[in-house]
N, CA, C and O atoms as a GROMACS GRO file, in nm:
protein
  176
    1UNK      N    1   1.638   0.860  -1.003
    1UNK     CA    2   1.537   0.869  -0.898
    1UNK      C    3   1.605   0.918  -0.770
    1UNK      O    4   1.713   0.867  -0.742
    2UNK      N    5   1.565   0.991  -0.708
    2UNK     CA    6   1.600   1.087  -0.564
    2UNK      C    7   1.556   0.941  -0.485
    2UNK      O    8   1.467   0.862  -0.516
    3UNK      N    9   1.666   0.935  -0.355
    3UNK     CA   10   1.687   0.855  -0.288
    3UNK      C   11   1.570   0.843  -0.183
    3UNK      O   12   1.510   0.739  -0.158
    4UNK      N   13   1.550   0.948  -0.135
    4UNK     CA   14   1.367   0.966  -0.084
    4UNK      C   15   1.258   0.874  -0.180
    4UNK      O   16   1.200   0.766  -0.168
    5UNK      N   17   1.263   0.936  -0.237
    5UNK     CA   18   1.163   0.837  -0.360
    5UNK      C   19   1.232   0.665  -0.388
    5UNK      O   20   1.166   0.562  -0.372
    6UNK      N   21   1.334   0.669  -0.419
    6UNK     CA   22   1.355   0.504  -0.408
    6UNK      C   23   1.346   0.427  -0.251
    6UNK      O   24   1.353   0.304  -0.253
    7UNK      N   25   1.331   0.497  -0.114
    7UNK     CA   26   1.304   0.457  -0.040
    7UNK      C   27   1.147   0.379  -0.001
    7UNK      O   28   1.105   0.270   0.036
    8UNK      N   29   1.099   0.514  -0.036
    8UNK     CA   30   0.983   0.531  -0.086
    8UNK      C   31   0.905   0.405  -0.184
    8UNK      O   32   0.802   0.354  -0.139
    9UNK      N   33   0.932   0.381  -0.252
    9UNK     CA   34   0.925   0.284  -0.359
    9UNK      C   35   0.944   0.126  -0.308
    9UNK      O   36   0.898   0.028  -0.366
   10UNK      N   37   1.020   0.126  -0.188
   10UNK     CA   38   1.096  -0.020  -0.159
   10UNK      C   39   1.063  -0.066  -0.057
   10UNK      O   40   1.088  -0.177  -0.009
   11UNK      N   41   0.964   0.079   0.010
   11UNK     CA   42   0.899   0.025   0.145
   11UNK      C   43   0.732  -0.034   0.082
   11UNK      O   44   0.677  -0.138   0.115
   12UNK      N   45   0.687   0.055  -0.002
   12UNK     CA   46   0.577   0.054  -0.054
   12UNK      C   47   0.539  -0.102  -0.135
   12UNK      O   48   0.434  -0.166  -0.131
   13UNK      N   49   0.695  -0.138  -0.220
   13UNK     CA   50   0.656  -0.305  -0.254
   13UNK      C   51   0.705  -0.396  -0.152
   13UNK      O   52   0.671  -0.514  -0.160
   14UNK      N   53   0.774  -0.361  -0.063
   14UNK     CA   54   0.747  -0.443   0.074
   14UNK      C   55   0.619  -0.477   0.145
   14UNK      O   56   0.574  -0.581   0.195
   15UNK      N   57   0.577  -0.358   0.133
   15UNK     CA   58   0.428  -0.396   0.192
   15UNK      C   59   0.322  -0.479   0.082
   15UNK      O   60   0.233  -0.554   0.123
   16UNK      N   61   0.339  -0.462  -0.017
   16UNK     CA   62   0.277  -0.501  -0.117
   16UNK      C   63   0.308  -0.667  -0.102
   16UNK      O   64   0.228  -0.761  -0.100
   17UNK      N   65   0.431  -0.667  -0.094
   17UNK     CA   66   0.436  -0.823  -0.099
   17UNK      C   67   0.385  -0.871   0.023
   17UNK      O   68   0.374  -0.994   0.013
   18UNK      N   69   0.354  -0.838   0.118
   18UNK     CA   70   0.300  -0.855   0.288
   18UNK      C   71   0.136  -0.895   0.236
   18UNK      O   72   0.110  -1.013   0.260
   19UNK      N   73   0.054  -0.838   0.188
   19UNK     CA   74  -0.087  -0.760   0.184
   19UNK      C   75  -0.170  -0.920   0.189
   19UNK      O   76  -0.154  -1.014   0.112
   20UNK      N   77  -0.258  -0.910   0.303
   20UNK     CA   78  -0.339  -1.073   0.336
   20UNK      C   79  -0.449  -1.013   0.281
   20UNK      O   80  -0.511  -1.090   0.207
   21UNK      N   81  -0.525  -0.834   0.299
   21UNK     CA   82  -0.647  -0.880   0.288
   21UNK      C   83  -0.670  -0.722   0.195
   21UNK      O   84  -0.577  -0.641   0.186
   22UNK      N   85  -0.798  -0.698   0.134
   22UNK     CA   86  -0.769  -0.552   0.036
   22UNK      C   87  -0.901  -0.560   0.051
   22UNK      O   88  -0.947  -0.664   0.097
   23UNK      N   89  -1.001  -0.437   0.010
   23UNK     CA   90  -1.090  -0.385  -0.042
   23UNK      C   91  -1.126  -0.255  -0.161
   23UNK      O   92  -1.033  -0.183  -0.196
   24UNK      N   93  -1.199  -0.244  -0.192
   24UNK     CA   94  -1.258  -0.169  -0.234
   24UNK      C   95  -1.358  -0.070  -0.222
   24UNK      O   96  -1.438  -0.123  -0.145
   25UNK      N   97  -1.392   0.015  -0.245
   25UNK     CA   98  -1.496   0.094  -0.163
   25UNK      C   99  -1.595   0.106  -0.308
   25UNK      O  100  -1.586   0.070  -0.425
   26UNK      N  101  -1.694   0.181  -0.220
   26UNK     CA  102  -1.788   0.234  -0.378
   26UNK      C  103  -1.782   0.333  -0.408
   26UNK      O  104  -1.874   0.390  -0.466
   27UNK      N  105  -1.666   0.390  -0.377
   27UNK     CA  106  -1.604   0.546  -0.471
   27UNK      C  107  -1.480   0.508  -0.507
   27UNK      O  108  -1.403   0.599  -0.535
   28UNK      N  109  -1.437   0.388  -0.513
   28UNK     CA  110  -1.278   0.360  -0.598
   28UNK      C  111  -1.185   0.300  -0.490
   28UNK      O  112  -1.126   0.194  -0.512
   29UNK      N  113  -1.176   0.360  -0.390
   29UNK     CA  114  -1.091   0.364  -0.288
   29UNK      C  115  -1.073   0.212  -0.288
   29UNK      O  116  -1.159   0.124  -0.286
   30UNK      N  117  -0.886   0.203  -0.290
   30UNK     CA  118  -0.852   0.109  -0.261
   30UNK      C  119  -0.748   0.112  -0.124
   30UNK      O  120  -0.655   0.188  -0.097
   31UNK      N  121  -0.805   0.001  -0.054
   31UNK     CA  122  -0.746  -0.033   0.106
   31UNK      C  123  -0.641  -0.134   0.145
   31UNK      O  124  -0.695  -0.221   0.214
   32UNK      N  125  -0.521  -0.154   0.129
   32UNK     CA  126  -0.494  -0.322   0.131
   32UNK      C  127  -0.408  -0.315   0.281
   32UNK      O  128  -0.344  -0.214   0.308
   33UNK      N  129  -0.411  -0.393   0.343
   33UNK     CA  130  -0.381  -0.443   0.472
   33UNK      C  131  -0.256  -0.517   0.507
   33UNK      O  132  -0.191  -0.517   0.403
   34UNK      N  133  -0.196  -0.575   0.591
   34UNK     CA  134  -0.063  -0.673   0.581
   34UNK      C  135  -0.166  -0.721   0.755
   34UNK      O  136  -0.260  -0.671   0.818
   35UNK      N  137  -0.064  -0.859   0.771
   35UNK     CA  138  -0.104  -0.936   0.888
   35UNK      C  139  -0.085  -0.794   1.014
   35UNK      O  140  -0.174  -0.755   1.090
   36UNK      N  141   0.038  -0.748   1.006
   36UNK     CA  142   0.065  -0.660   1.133
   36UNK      C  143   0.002  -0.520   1.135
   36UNK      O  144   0.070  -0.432   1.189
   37UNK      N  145  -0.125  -0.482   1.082
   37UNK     CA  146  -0.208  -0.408   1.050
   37UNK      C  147  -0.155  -0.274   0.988
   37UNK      O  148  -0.205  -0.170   1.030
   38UNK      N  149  -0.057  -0.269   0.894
   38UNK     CA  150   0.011  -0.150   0.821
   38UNK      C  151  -0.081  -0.177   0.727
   38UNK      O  152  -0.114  -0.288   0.686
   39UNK      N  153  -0.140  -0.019   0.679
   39UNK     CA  154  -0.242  -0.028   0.554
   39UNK      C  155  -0.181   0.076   0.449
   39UNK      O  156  -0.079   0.142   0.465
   40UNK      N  157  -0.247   0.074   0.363
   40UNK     CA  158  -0.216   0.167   0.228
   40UNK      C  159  -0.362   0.201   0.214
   40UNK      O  160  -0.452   0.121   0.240
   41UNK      N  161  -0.380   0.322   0.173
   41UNK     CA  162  -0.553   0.410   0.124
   41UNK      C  163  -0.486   0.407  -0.071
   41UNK      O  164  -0.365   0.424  -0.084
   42UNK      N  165  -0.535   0.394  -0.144
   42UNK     CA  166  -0.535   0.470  -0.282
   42UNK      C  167  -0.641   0.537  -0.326
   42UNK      O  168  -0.750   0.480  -0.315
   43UNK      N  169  -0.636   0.647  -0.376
   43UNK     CA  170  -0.768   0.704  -0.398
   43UNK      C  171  -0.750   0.804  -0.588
   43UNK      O  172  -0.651   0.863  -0.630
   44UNK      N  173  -0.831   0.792  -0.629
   44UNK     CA  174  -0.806   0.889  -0.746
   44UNK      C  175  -0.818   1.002  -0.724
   44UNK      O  176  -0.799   1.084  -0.813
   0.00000   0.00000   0.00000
């Protein structure tokens, strides 16, 4: 794995382990949140 990408990867389950609050939308979209308002969008 390219070091970009494992950075990548280690910030992304950092936040993951943070995440207080998430949604869903009604086209898929997933939103998840942390207390200090850093979000993630997922979308297909």
């Amino acid at each position: 794995m390219q070091k970009s990408l494992a950075t990548q990867e280690t910030r992304l389950l950092d936040l993951l382990a943070r995440v207080t609050r998430y949604s869903i939308a009604e086209n898929g979209t997933l939103t998840v949140e942390t207390p200090d308002g850093e979000t993630v969008v997922a979308r297909r």
